[in-house]
Residue frames as qw, qx, qy, qz and C-alpha x, y, z in Angstrom:
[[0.000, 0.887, 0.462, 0.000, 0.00, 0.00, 0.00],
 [0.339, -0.751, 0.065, 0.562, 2.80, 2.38, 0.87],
 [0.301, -0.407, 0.542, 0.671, 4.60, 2.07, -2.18],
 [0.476, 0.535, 0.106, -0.690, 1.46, 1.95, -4.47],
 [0.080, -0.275, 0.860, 0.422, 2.44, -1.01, -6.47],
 [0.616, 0.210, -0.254, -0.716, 0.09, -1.93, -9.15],
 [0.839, -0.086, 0.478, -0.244, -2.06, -5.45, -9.01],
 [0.844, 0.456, -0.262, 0.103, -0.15, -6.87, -12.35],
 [0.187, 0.589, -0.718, 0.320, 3.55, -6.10, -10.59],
 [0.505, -0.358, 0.539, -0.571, 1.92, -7.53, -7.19],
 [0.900, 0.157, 0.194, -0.358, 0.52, -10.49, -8.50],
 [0.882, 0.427, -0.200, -0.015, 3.37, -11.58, -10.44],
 [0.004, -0.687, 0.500, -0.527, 6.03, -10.88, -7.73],
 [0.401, -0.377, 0.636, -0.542, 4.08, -12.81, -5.00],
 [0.333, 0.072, -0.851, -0.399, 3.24, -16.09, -5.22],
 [0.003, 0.581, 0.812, -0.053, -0.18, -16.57, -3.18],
 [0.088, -0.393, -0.134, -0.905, -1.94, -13.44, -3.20],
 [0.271, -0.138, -0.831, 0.466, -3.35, -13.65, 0.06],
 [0.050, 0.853, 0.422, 0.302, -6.98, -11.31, 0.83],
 [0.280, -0.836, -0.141, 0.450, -4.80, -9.07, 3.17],
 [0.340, -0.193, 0.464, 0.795, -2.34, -8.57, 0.30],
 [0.247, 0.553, 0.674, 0.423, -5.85, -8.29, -2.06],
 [0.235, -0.893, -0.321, 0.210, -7.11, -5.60, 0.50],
 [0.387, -0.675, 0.143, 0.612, -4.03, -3.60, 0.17],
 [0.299, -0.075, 0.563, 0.767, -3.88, -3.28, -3.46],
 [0.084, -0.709, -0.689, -0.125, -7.67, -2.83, -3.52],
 [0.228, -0.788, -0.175, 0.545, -6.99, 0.57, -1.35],
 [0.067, -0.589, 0.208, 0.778, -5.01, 2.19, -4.10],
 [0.303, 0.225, 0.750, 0.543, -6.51, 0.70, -7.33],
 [0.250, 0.027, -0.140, -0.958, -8.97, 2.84, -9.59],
 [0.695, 0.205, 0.481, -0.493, -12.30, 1.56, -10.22],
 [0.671, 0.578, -0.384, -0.262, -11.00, 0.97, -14.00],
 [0.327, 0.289, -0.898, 0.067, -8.07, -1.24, -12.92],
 [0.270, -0.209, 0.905, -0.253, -10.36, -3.12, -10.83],
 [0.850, 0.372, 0.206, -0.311, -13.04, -3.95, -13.31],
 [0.481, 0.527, -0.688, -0.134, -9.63, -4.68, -15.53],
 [0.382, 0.368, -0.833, 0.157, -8.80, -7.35, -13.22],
 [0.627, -0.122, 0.544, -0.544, -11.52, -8.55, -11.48],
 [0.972, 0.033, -0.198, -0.122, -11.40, -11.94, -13.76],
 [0.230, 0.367, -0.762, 0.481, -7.58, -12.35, -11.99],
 [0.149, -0.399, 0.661, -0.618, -9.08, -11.64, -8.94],
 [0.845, 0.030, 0.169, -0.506, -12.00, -14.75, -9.52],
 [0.793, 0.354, -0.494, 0.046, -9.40, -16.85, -10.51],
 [0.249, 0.415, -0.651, 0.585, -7.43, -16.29, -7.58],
 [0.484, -0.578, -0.653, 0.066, -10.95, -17.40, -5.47],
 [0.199, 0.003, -0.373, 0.906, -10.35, -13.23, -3.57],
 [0.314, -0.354, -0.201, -0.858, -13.73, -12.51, -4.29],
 [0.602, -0.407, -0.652, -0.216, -15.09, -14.94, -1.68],
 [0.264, -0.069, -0.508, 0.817, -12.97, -12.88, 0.81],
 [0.048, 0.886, 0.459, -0.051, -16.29, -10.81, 2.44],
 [0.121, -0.776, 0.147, 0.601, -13.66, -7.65, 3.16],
 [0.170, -0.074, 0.617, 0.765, -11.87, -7.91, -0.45],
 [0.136, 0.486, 0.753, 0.423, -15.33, -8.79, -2.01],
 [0.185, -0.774, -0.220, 0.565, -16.53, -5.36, 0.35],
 [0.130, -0.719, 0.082, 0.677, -14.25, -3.16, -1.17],
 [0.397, 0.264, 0.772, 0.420, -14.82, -4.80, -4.62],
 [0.075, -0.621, -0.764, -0.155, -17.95, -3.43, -4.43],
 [0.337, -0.729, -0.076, 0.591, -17.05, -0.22, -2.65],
 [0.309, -0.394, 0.489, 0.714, -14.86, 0.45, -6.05],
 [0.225, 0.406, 0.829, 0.311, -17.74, -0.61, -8.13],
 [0.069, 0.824, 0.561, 0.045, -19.75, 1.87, -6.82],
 [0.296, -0.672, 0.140, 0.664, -17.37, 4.86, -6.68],
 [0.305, 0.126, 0.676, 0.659, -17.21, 3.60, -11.04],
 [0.253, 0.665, 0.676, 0.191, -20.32, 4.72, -11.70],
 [0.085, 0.977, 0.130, -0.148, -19.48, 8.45, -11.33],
 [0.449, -0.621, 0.398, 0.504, -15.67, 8.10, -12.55],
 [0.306, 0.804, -0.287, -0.422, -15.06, 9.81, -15.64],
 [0.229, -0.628, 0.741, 0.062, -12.35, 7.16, -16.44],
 [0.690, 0.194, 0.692, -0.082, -14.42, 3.95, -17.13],
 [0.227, 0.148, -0.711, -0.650, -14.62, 2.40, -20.17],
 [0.712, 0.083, 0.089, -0.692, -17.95, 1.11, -20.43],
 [0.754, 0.378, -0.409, -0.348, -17.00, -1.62, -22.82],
 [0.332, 0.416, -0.771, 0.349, -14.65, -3.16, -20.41],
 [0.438, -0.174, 0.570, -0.673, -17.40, -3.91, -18.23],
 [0.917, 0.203, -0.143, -0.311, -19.36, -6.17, -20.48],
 [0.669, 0.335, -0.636, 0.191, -16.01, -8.22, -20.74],
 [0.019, -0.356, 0.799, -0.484, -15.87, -8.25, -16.71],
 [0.864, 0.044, -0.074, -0.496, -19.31, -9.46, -16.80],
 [0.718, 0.372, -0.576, -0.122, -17.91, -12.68, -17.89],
 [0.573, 0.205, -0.696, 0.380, -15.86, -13.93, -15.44],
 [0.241, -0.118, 0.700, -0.662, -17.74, -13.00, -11.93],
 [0.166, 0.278, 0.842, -0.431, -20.84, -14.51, -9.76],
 [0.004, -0.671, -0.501, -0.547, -24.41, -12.93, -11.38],
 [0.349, -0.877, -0.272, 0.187, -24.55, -10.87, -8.11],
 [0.486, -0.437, 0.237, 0.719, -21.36, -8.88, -9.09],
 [0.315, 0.222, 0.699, 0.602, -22.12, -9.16, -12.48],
 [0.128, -0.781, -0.610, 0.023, -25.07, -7.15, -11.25],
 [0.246, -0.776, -0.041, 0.580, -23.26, -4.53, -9.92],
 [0.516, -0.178, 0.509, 0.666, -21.15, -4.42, -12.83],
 [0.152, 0.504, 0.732, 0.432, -23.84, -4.37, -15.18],
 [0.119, -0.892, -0.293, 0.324, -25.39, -1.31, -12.90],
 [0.252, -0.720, 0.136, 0.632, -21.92, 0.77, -13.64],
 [0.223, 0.111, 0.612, 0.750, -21.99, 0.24, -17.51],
 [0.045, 0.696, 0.686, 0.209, -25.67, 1.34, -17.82],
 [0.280, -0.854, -0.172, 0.404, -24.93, 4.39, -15.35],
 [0.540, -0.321, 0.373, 0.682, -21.53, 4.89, -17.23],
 [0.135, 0.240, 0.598, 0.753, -23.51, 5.36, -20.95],
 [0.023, 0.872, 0.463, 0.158, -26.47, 7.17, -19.95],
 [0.499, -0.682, -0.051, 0.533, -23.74, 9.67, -18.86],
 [0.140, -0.637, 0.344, 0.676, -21.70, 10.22, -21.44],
 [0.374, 0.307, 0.872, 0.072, -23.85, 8.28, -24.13],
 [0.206, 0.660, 0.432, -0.579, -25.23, 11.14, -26.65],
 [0.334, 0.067, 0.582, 0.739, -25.83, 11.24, -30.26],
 [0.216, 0.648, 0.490, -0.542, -27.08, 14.20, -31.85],
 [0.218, 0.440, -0.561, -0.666, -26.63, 13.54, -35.40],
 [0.893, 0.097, -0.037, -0.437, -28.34, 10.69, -37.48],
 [0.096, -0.531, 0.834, 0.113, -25.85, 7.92, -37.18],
 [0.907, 0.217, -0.232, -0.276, -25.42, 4.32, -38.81],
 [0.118, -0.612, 0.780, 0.057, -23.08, 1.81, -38.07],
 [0.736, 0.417, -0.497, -0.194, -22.02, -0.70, -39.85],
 [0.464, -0.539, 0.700, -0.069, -20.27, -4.17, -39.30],
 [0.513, 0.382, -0.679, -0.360, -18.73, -6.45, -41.53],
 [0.866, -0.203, 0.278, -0.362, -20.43, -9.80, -40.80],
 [0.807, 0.265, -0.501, -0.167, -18.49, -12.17, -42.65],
 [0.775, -0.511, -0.361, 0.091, -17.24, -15.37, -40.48],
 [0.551, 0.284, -0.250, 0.744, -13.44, -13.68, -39.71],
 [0.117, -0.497, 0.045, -0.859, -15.28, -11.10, -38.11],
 [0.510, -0.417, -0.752, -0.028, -16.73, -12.61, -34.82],
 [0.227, -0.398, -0.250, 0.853, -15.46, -10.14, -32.09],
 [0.093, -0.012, -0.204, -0.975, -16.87, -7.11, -34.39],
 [0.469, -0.436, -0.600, -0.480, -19.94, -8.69, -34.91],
 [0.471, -0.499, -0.595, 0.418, -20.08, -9.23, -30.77],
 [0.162, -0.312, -0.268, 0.897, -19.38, -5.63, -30.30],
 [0.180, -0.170, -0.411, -0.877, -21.61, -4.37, -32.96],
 [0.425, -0.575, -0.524, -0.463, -24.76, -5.93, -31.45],
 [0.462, -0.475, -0.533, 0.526, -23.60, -4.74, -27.95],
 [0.025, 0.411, 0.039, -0.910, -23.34, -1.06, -29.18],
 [0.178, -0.323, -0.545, -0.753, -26.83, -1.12, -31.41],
 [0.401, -0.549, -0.697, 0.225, -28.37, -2.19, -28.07],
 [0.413, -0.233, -0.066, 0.878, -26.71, 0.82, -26.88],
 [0.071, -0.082, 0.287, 0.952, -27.73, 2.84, -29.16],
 [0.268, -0.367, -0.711, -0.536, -31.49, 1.65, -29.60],
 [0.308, -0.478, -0.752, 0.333, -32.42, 2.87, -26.35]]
């Protein structure tokens, strides 16, 4: 905590990650790096810690008004937590794009379907959703 070391150095340095060690990197992370690495930290079984999974959540909600998020990076944490996280998550993208979410031209968007093109096609029908609301 003192020395503000980031959860990628920390994680590859130590070799259990332990929840007091989770708790201390939790204190100085953003809310971005911890939706980045909240499938680490479900791999590593930290979310089942109540205090880690606490301040999880603590950071979750602190996203929804930080400028900083990527929106898109939440769908992808989706993935990899509980459906009660996934909840929260799902709370701070929705909060994240009615925010900053505004088109005030006519817009189209395209996406090349062919098969090569699976990822695009995934994002495309996540941001028409987006957009059709």
């Amino acid at each position: 905590m003192k020395y503000r070391v980031p959860y990628l150095v920390a994680v590859g340095a130590v070799p259990k990650v332990t929840p007091t060690i989770a708790i201390a990197l939790l204190s100085v992370m953003t809310p971005q790096e911890v939706l980045n690495n909240l499938a680490s930290m479900q791999r590593r079984g930290l979310l089942n810690d109540p205090e880690v999974r606490k301040l999880v959540e603590e950071k979750l909600e602190a996203a929804k008004a930080d400028a900083r998020v990527s929106t898109l990076k939440a769908d992808l944490a989706m993935t990899h937590v509980d459906e009660d996280l996934a909840e929260k998550v799902r709370e701070v993208r929705d909060i994240r794009v009615e925010q900053k979410a505004e088109i005030s031209l006519p817009t189209a968007l395209f996406v090349d379907k062919s098969g090569s093109m699976e990822s695009a096609i995934e994002v495309g029908k996540r941001i028409s959703a987006r957009i059709g609301d």
